[in-house]
C-alpha positions as CSV (number, residue, x, y, z in Angstrom):
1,X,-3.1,-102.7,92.8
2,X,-0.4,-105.2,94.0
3,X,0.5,-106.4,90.5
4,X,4.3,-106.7,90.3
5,X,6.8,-103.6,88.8
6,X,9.8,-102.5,86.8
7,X,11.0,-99.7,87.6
8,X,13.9,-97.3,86.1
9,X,17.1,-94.7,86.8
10,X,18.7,-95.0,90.0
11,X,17.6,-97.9,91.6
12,X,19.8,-100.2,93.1
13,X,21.3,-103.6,91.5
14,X,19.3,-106.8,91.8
15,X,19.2,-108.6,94.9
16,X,21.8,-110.6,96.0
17,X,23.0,-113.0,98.6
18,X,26.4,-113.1,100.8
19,X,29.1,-114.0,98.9
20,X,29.6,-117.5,98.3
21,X,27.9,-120.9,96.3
22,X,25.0,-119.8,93.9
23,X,22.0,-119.8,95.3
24,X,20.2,-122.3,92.1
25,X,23.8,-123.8,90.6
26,X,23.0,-123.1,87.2
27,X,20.4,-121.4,87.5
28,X,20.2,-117.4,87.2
29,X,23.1,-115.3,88.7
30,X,22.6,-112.6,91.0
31,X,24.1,-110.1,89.0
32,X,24.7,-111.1,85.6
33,X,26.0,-108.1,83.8
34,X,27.8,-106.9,87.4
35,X,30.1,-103.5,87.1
36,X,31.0,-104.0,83.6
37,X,28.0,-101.9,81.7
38,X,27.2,-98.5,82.6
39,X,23.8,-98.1,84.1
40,X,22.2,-94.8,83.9
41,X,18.5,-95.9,83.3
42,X,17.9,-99.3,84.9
43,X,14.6,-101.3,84.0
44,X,13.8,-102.5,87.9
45,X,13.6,-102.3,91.3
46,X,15.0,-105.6,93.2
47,X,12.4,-107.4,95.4
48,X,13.3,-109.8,97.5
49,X,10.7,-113.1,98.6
50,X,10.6,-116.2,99.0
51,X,11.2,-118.9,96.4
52,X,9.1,-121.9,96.9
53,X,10.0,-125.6,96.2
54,X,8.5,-125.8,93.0
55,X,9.7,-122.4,91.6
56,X,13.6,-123.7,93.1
57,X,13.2,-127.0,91.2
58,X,12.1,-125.3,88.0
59,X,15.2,-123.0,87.9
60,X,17.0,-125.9,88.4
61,X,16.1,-127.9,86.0
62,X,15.0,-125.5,83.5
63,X,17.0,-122.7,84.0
64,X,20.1,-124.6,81.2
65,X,17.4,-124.7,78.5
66,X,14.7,-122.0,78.6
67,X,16.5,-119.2,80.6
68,X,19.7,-117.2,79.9
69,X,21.1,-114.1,82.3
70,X,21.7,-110.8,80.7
71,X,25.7,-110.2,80.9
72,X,25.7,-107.5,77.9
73,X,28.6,-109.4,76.4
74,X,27.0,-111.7,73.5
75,X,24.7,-110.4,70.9
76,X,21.5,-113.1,70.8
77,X,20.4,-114.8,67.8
78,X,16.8,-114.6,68.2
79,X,16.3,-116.5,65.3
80,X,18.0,-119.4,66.0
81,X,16.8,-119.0,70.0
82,X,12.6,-119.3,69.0
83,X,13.1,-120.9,65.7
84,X,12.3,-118.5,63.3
85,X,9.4,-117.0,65.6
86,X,8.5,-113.5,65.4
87,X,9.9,-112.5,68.7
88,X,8.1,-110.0,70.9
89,X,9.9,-108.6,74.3
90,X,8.0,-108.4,77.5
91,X,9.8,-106.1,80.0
92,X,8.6,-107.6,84.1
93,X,6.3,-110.3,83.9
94,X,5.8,-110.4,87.6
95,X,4.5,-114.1,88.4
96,X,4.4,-114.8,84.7
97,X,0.7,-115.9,85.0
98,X,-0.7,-113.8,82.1
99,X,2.7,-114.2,80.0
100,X,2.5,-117.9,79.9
101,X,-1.3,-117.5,78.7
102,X,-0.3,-114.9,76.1
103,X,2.3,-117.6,74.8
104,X,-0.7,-120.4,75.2
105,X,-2.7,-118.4,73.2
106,X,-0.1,-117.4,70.6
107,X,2.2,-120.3,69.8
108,X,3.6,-119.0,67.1
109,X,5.1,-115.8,68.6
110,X,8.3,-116.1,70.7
111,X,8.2,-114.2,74.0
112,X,11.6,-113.2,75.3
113,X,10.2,-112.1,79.0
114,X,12.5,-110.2,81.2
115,X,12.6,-109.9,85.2
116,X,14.4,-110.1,87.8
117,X,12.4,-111.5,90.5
118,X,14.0,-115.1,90.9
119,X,10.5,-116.5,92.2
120,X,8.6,-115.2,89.1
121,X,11.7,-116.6,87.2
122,X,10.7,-119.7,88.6
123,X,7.2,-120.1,88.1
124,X,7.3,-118.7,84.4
125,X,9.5,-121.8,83.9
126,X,7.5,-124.0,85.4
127,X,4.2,-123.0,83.8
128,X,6.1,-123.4,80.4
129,X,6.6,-126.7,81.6
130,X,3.5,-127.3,82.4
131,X,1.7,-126.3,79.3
132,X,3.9,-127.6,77.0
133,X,5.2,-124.0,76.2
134,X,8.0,-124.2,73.7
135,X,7.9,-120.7,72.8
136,X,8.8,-118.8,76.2
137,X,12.2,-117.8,76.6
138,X,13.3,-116.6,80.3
139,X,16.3,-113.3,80.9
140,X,17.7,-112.2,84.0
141,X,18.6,-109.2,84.4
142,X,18.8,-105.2,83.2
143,X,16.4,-104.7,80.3
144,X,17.9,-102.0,79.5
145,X,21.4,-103.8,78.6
146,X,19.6,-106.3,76.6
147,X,18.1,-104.1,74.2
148,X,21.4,-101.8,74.6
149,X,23.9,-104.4,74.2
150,X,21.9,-107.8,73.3
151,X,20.0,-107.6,70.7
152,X,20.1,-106.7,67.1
153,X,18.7,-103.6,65.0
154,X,15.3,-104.7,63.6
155,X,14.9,-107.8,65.5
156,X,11.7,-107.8,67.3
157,X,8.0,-107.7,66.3
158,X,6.9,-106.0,69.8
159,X,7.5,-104.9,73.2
160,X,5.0,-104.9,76.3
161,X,5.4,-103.0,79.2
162,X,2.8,-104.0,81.9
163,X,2.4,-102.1,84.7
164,X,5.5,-100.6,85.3
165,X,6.2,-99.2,89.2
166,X,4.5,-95.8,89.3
167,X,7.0,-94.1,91.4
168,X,4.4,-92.2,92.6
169,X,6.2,-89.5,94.3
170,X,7.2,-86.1,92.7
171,X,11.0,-86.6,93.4
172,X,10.9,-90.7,92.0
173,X,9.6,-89.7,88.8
174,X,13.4,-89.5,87.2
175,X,12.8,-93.2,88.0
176,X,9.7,-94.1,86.0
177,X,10.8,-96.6,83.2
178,X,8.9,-94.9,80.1
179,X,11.1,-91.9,79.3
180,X,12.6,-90.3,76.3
181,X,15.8,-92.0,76.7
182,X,14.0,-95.6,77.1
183,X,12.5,-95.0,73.8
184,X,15.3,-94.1,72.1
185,X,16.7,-97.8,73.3
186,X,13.2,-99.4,72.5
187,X,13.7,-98.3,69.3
188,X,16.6,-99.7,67.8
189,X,15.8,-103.5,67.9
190,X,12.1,-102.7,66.9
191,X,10.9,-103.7,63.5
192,X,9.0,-101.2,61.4
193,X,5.6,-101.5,62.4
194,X,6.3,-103.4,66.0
195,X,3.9,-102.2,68.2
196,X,5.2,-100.9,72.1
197,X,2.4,-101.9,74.1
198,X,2.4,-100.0,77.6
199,X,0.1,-100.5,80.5
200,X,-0.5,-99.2,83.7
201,X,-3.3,-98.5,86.3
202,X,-2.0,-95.4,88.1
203,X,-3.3,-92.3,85.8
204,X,-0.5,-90.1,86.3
205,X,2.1,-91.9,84.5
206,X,-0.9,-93.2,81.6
207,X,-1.0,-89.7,81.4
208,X,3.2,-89.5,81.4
209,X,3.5,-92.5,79.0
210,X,0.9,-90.6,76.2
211,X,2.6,-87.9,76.3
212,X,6.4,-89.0,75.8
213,X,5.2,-91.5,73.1
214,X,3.1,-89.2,71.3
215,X,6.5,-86.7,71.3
216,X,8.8,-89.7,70.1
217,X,9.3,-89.4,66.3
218,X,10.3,-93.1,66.2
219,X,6.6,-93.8,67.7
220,X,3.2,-93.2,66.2
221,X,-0.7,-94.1,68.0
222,X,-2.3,-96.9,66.7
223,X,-5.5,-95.1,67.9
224,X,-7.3,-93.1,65.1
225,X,-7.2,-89.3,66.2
226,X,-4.9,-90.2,69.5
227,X,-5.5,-91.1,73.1
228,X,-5.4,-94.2,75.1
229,X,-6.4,-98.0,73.4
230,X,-9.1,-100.2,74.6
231,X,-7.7,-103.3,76.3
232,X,-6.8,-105.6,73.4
233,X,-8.4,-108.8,73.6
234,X,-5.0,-110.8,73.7
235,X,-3.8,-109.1,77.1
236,X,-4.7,-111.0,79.7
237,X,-7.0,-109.8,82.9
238,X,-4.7,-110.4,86.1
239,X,-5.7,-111.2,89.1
240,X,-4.0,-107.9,90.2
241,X,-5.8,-105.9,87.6
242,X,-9.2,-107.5,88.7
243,X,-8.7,-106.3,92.3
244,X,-7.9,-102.7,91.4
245,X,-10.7,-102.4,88.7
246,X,-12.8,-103.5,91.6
247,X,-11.6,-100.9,93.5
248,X,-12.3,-98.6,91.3
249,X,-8.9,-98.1,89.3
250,X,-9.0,-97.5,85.2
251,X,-6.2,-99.3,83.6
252,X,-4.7,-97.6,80.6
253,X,-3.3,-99.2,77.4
254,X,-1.0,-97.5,75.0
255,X,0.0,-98.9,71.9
256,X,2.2,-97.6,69.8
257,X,3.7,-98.9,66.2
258,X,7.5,-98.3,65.4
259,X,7.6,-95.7,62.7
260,X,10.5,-95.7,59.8
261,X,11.9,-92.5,59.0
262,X,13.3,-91.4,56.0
263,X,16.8,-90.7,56.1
């Protein structure tokens, strides 16, 4: 399946251009938390493609209002940013198709989606726009310093993970975004009873993902008795999911609630 990935430790920084005038004036910067934040896990692998006309002219325009970069030197007021929303966090969005119908479908939950891909960027924005979508926030940058550095204990309702990059080889999985360490991040600006919601159509790391959540004490199955969820009704069927579930592929959901333990 082509869908779109996030990836973890190691990669390299986002992409970037030559040094010199912004690419979208304005808009998102190339690297907006640069040397300053030490980077051991990282939430994506950069991926460079071609913004359209459309997706340029969104940043543009929108990029002031509905987007902010992720510089790891302001804690966010989630509050005031979605009004008062419960806010869940979506970590890669890809294209943001199937986020912006999520946020159609749920106006009154906040999504603070993450990426770095500047065209997805783009057309998130521009669907927002589009549907009238007051309740889609944009971030560029390092997930990982956003819930690190960003945001405040107890201050989301949910995370999704959607089909994270696979790293499929033995020696990439060090690189695989679900990990102990990740969780132990996730789990500070998680609510009690915020669900993680994780995704993914490569078995291995389904398999990877169960098992590191089932072993996280701040994490407990929503599934009576253990073992994978059926796909919730509110996740929306990609175009990218379609063509690997016609190829045969199982896609996996996890859910998971944020536990509170006793001191």
């Amino acid at each position: 399946m082509s869908e779109p990935r996030n990836t973890a430790p190691d990669a390299p920084g986002p992409a970037t251009r030559a040094v010199g005038a912004p690419r979208f004036p304005g808009g998102p910067a190339a690297d907006p938390a640069g040397s300053h934040h030490e980077r051991r896990i990282r939430s994506f692998q950069p991926r460079r493609s071609r913004v359209t006309t459309g997706q340029g002219e969104a940043l543009r325009r929108l990029w002031p209002t509905w987007g902010m970069d992720i510089d790891g030197h302001r804690v966010l007021d989630l509050e005031e940013i979605f009004g008062g929303l419960p806010v869940v966090l979506e970590i890669g969005f890809g294209m943001g198709e199937a986020t912006a119908q999520m946020a159609a479908d749920d106006p009154g939950t906040g999504i603070l989606a993450v990426d770095v891909h500047t065209p997805g960027q783009g057309n998130l924005l521009a669907l927002a726009e589009r549907h009238g979508l007051t309740n889609v926030r944009v971030a560029n940058g390092d997930a990982v310093i956003l819930l690190r550095e960003m945001l405040p204990p107890r201050s989301l309702d949910g995370m999704r993970v959607f089909f994270p990059d696979p790293w499929p080889k033995k020696r990439h999985h060090k690189r695989r975004l679900v990990q102990p360490e990740f969780l132990d991040l996730a789990a500070g600006p998680m609510k009690p009873g915020a669900v993680l919601h994780c995704a993914t159509d490569w078995e291995p790391y389904a398999e990877q993902m169960l098992e590191v959540l089932q072993a996280h004490p701040d994490f407990e199955n929503t599934v009576p008795g253990g073992g994978y969820a059926p796909r919730p009704s509110f996740r929306p069927l990609t175009r990218f999911e379609g063509q690997g579930l016609d190829k045969g592929h199982l896609v996996h959901d996890l859910l998971f609630r944020r536990i509170r333990r006793e001191a």
